[in-house]
N, C-alpha and C positions, 0 to 999 in steps of 0.2 A: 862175596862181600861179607865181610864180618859184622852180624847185629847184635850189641847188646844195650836191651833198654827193659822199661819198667813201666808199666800199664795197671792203674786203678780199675778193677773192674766194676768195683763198688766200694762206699765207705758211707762209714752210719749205722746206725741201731736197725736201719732196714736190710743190714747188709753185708758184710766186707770180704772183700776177693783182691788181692794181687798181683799180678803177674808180673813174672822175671824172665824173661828172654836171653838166651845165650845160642847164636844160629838159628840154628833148628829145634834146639834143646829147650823146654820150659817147665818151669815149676810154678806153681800157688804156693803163695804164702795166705792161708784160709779159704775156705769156700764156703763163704756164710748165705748165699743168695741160694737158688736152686739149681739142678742140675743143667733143666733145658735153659736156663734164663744163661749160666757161666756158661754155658757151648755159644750163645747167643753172641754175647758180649765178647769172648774168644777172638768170635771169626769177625768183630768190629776190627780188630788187632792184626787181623791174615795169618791164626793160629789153628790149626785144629786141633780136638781131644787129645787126638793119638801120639802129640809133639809132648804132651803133659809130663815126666817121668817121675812126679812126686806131687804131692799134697803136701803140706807143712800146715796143721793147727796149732795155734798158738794158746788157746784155750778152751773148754769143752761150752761155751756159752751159743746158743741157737743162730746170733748173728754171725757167728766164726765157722759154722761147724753145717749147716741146715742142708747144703746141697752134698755134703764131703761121702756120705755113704752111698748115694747113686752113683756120682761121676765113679767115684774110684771102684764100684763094684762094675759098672759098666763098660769101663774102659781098662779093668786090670791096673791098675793105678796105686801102687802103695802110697797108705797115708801115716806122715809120721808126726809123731809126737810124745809127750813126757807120761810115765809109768799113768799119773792122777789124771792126767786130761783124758788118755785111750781107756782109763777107769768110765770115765761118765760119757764118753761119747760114744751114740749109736753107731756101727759103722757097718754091721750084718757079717758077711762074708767077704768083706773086703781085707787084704794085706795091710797088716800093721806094724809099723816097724818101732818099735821106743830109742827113744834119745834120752837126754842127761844133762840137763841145764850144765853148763860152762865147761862142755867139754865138743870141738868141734867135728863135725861130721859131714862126707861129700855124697851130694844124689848129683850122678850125671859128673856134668862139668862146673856146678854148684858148690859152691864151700860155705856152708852154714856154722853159726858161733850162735848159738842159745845164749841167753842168761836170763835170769831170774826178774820178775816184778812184782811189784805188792798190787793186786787186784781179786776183788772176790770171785775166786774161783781155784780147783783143784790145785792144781801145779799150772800158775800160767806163766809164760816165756815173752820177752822179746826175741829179736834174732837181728842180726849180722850176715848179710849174704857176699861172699866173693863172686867175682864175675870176671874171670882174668885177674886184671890187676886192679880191678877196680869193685870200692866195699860198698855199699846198701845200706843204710840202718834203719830198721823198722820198729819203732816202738808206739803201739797203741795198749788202748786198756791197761793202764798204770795208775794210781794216786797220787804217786809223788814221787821224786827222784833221785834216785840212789846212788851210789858213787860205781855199781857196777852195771848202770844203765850208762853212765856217764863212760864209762871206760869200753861200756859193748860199743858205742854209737860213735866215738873217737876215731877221726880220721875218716870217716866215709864223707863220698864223692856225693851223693845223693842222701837225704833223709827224709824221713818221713817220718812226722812227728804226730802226736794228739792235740788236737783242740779242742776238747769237746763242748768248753759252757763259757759263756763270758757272768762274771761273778754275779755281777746284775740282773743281768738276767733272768738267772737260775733263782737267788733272790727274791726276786719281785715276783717270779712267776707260779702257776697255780699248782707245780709238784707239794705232793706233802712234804711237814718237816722234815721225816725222816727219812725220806728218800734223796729229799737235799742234802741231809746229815752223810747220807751214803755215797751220793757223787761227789760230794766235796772233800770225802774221807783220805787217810791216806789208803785208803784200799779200792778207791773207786776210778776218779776218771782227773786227767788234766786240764786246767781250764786255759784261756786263752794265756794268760797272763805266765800261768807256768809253761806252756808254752814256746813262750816267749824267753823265760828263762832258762832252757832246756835249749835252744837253738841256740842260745851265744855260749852257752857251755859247752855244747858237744861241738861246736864248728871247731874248725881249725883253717887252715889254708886252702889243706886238701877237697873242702867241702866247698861244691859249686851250687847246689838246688836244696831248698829245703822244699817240703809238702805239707802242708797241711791237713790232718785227715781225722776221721771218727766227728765231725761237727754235728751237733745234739741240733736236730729241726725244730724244738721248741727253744733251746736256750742259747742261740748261737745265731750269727750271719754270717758266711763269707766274709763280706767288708770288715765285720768287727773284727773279726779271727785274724784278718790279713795286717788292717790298722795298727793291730796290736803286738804283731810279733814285729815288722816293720818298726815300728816305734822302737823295741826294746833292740834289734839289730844296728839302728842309729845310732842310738843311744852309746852303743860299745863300738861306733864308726865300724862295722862291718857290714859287707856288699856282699849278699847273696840273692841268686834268684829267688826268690817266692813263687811259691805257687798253693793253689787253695783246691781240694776236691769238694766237692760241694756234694750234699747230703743224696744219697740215693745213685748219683753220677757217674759215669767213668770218666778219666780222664787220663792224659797220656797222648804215647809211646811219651817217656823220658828216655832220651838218650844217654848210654855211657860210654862218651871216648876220651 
């Protein structure tokens, strides 16, 4: 039986892990959680370590990165990622392999397309995953959207977007100014609203699931998150599934046929 699907192993500031499924064959996109916790959540999925054949960090930040130098030094694991990110991140004696924003590259039965995002930190990436014939797009930790986010995320079957703040929220709530000033930045984080507006731009025909992911535990709910991009997919008369990862959660298998 041919499996190809997509499991949340976590998302969130406490967190965030991906998994991609093709067979037998799996890769992370991040392993922000820790070693024992991602084997944990794994075998939720009917995955073992040893199916792994790639790490992909998307940025060198502690939520992305925290578990990535045990798993991969323990289980021989290349972990790849951009010249700036493998700069700041720990990885010890683990296989590192650099990639190249906008230029694509195959781990396994994988076909990965990087490009570029504005977010505080070194060299961060979104990415485009192939799986057969069928494309992935995963864009978290971004401020704001670019025409070559718009153009990585075009045309996938499945997405996975940011939500991370509903405006009010963040707002009213008791972060200092200038950390507001910094998620709301164009270097920081997407709120629901953009969102919102990020999923009726990147849809196309092709795209059947969007996901919602990265939602802030202080400045966010599921419902608002959901309401909101919901709304803005009306709005443009477009029918897609929704789905919402909810803060610390896995969630999943997403199927790709």
């Amino acid at each position: 039986m041919h499996e190809q699907s997509v499991s949340i192993l976590s998302s969130g500031s406490c967190g965030n892990s991906t998994l991609l499924r093709s067979n037998e064959e799996c890769i992370l996109i991040d392993a922000g959680i820790s070693c024992r916790e991602l084997e944990r959540r794994m075998s939720f999925f009917g995955v073992e370590p040893t199916q792994v054949v790639g790490v992909v960090l998307t940025h060198e930040h502690t939520d992305h990165v925290r578990g990535a130098r045990k798993f991969c030094t323990e289980h021989n694991t290349p972990a790849y990622a951009t010249r700036g990110t493998l700069a700041l991140t720990p990885l010890g004696g683990a296989n590192s392999v650099m990639f190249t924003p906008n230029r694509s590259f195959s781990i396994g039965s994988f076909r990965l397309s990087p490009f570029k995002v504005k977010h505080l930190a070194a060299e961060p990436i979104a990415v485009s995953v192939t799986i057969d014939s069928k494309k992935v797009g995963i864009a978290s930790d971004l401020g704001c959207i670019t025409p070559s986010v718009l153009d990585g995320l075009k045309d996938s079957e499945l997405l996975l977007i940011e939500a991370n703040y509903d405006e009010t929220m963040l707002l009213d709530g008791d972060y200092p100014d200038f950390l507001k000033r910094t998620i709301r930045g164009n270097h920081g984080h997407l709120s629901n609203d953009d969102a919102g507006i990020l999923s009726t731009r990147s849809s196309t025909e092709r795209t059947e699931r969007i996901v919602l992911v990265h939602l802030s535990k202080e400045n966010n709910t599921p419902e608002v998150a959901r309401m909101t991009v919901e709304n803005a997919l009306k709005n443009k008369k477009m029918s897609k599934k929704l789905e919402v990862a909810e803060h610390g959660a896995s969630c999943g298998p997403f199927d790709l046929r």
